[in-house]
N, C-alpha and C positions, 0 to 999 in steps of 0.2 A: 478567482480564489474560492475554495471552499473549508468552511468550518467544518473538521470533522473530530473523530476523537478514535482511539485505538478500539480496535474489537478482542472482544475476551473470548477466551477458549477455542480459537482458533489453530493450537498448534496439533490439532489431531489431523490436519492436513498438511504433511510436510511438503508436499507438492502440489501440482495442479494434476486433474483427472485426464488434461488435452494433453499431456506429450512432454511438456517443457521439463526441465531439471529445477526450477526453480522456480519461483513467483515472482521475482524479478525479471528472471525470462519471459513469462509468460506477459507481465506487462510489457517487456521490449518488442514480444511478436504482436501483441493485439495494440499498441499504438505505431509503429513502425519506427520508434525512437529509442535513444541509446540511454538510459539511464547514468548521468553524469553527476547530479546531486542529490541531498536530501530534498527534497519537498516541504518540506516547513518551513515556513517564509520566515521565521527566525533565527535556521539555523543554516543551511546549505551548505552541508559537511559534505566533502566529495567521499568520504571512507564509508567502509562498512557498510556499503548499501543495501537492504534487504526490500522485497515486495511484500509491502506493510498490510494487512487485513485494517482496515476502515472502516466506519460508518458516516455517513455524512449525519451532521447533529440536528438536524433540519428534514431530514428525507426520510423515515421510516428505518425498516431493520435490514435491508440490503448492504451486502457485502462486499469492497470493493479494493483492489488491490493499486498501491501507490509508492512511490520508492522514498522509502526512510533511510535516515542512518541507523544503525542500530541503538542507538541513546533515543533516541526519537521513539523507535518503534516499539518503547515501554514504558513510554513517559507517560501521566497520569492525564485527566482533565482533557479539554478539548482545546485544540489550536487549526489553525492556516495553515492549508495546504496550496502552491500554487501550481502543481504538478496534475497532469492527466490523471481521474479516475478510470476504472478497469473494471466493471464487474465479476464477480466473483462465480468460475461456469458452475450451470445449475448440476447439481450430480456431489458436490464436495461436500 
């Protein structure tokens, strides 16, 4: 599990610069897993899923994409995530 918390101003990247349609794509290519729930170990809403921009609250200013729900992925403060992080590719 990792403590992270949502990253701000992140939506000036609707996509990622490698190719994908999405940020949740691009986490489904770069761990080779199907995004099925949120990632918040409090919530694990199978709807709405978006590839969440992160920070782990513990790790400096790096950027990392994570599958939210969309409630999740505006919520305030920092929570558990138990889901693969993703780095964010350099160039965004």
């Amino acid at each position: 599990m990792t403590y992270v918390k949502n990253a701000s101003g992140t939506g000036r990247w609707p996509k990622p610069s490698t190719g994908e349609n999405s940020w949740l794509e691009y986490w489904e290519h770069q761990t080779g897993k199907k995004a099925t729930h949120c990632g918040a170990t409090d919530c694990h809403s199978r709807n709405n899923l978006v590839g969440a921009h992160v920070q782990k609250v513990y790790g400096g200013n790096e950027l990392y994409i994570t599958p939210l729900c969309n409630g999740c992925n505006h919520r305030e403060g920092y929570f558990w995530v138990d889901s693969e992080l993703v780095r964010v590719p350099s160039g965004q």
